[in-house]
C-alpha positions as a Python dict, from the first residue, in 0.01 Angstrom:
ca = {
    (1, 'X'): (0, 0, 0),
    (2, 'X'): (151, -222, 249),
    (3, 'X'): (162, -81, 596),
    (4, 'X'): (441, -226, 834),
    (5, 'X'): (386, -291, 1167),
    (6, 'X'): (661, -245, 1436),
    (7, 'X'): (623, -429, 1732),
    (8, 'X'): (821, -235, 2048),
    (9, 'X'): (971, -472, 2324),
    (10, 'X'): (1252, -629, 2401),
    (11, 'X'): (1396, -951, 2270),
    (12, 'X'): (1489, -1257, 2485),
    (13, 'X'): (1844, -1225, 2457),
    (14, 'X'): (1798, -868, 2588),
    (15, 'X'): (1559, -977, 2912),
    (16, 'X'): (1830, -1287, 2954),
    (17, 'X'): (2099, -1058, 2999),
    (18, 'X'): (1948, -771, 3236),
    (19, 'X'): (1899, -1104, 3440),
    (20, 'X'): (2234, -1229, 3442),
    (21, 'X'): (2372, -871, 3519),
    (22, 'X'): (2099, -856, 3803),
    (23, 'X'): (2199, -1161, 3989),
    (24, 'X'): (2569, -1084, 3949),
    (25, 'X'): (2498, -777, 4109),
    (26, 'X'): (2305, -954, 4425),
    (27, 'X'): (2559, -1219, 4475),
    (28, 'X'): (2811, -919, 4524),
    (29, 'X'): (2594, -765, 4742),
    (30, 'X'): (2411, -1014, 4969),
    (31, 'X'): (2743, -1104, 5166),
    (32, 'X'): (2832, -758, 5265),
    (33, 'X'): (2459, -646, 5337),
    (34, 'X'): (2462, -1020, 5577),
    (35, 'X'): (2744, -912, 5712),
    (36, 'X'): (2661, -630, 5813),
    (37, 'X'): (2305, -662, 5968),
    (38, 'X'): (2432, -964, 6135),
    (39, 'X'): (2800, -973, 6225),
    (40, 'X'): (2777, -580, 6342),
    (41, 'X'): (2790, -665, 6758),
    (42, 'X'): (2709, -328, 6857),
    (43, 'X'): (2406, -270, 6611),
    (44, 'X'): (2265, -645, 6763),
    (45, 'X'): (2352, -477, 7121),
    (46, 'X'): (2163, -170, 7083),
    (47, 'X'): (1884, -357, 6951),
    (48, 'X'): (1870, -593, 7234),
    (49, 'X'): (1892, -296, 7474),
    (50, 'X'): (1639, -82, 7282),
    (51, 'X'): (1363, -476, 7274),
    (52, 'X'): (1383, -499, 7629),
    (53, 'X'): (1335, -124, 7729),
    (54, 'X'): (1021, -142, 7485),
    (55, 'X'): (890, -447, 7632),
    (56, 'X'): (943, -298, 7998),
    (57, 'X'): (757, -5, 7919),
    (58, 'X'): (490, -202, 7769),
    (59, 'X'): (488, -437, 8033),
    (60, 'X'): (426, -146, 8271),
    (61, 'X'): (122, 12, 8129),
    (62, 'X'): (-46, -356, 8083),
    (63, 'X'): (5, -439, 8427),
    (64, 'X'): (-55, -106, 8561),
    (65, 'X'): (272, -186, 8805),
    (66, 'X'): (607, 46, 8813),
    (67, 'X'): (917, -158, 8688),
    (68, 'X'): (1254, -144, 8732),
    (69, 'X'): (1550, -252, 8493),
    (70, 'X'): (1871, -354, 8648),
    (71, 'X'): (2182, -399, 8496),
    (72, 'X'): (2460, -700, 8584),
    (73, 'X'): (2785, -553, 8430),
    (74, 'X'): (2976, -885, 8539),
    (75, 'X'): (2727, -1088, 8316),
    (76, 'X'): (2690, -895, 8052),
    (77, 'X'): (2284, -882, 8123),
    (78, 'X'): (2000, -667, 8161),
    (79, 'X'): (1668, -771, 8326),
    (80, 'X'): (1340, -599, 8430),
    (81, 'X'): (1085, -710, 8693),
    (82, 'X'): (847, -545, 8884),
    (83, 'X'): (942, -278, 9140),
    (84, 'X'): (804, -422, 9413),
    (85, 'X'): (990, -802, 9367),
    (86, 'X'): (1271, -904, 9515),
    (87, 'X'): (1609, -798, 9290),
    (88, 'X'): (1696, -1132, 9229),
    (89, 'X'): (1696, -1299, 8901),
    (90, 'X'): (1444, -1564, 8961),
    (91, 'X'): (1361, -1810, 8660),
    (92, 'X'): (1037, -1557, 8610),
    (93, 'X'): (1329, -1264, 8566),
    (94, 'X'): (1511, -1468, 8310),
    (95, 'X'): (1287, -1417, 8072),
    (96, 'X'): (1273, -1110, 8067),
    (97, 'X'): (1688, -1056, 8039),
    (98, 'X'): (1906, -1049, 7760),
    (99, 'X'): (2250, -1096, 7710),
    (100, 'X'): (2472, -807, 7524),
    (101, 'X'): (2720, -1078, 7273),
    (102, 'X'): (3084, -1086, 7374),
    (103, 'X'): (3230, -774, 7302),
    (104, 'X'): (2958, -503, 7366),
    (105, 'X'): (2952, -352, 7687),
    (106, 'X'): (2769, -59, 7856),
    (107, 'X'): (3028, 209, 7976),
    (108, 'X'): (2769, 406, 8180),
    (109, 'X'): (2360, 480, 8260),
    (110, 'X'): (2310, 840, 8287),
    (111, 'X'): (2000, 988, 8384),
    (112, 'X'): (1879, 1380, 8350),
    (113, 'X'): (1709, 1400, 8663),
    (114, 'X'): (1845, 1142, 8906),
    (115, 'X'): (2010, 1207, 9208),
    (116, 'X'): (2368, 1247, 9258),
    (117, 'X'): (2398, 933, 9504),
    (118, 'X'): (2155, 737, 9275),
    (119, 'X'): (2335, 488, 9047),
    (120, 'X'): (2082, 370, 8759),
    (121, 'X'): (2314, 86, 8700),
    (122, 'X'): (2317, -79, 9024),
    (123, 'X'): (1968, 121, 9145),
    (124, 'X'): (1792, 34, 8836),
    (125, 'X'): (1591, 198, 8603),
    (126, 'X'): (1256, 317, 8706),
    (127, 'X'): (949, 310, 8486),
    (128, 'X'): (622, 438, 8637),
    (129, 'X'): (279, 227, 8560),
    (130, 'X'): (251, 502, 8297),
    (131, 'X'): (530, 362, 8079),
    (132, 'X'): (758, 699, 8177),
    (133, 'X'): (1108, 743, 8246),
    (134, 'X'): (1314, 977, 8325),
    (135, 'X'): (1542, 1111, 8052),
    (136, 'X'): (1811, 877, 8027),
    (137, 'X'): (2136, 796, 7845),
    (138, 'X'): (2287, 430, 7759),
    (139, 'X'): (2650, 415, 7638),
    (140, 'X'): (2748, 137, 7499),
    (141, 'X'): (3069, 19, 7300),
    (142, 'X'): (3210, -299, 7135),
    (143, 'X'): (3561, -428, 7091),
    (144, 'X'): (3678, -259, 6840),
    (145, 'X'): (3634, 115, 7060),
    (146, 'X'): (3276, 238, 6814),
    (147, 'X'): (3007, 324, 7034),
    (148, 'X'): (2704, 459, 7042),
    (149, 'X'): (2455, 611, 7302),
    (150, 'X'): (2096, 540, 7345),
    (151, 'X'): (1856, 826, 7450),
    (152, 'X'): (1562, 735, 7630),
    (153, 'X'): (1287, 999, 7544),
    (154, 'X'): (1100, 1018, 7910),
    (155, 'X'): (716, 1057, 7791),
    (156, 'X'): (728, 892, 7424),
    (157, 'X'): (845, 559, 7385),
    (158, 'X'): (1085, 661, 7146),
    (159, 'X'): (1474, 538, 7143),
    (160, 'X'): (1722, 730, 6954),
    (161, 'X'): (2049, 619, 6849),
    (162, 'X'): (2379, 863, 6857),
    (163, 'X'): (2706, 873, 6728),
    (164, 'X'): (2833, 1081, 7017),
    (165, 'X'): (2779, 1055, 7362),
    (166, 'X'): (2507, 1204, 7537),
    (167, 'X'): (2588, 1468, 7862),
    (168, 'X'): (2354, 1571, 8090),
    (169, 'X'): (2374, 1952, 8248),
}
C-alpha cells in the first residue's frame, strides 16, 4: 500500500499575492492616516496645551514651588513660571512656552471655582506645589469653526478632551 502524504501550506504565488494586496492597501492608507495625525491644527493644539499643563504640574511637585500659567492671546502663546517671578517672559520663560500653529486659538479659560473678577487668562493659572488646580475649562478652536474643550481634572493629572463645550454652574 502506498500511503500519500499531503503537505498543508500555502504556495508562493499565494504568500506573493496577500503581499501585494497588503501593500496596496498601506499605500492607500498611510496618506490619509499622515494627514490626519499631522495636518489636523487643532488635534496638534490641544496637544501642545495638554504637554505644557503636564509639564507645569510636574514641574510644581519637583520643585515644591506654586506655578502659574499665563496666556498671551496676541501671540498665540502659553508659558508657565513660577508664582513668585516676575510675569515677564524672560529667556528662562521661553522655554517653557509654546506656540498654538496659525489657526488655533483659545476662545476662553474658565475655571469652577474662581472668582468673578478673576480672569485665568490674563491672571493665570494657578497650580499649588501639590500639582492641583482648580477645575478648569480650555476652549479652543481652529479655522475652520471645530473646537474642542479641555477639562482640567483639579486633583488627578488627568486632561480630557470634549466635543462640546464645558459650563460651569
Amino acid at each position: 500500500m502506498h500511503s500519500v502524504v499531503r503537505r498543508q501550506g500555502f504556495t508562493l504565488l499565494e504568500l506573493l499575492m496577500v503581499c501585494f494586496l497588503i501593500s496596496i492597501s498601506l499605500a492607500l492608507a498611510i496618506p490619509a492616516i499622515r494627514n490626519t495625525l499631522v495636518t489636523d491644527q487643532l488635534a496638534t493644539g490641544s496637544r501642545k496645551v495638554i504637554s505644557l499643563i503636564k509639564s507645569a504640574r510636574s514641574k510644581a511637585v519637583m520643585t515644591q514651588q506654586p506655578y502659574l500659567i499665563f496666556h498671551n492671546p496676541a501671540e498665540q502663546k502659553l508659558w508657565y513660571q513660577e508664582a513668585s517671578a516676575e510675569r515677564e517672559e524672560s529667556t528662562d520663560v521661553k522655554r517653557h512656552s509654546i506656540t498654538l500653529p496659525a489657526d488655533v486659538h483659545i476662545l476662553d479659560i474658565k475655571q469652577a471655582g474662581g472668582a468673578n473678577d478673576q480672569n485665568p487668562a490674563k491672571d493665570g493659572l494657578w497650580i499649588t506645589k501639590q500639582g492641583y488646580m482648580d477645575k478648569t475649562a480650555i476652549h479652543i478652536s481652529d479655522g475652520s469653526n471645530r473646537s474642542v474643550s479641555l477639562l482640567i481634572s483639579p486633583f488627578l493629572h488627568t486632561i480630557q478632551v470634549l466635543d462640546e463645550p464645558v459650563q460651569f454652574e
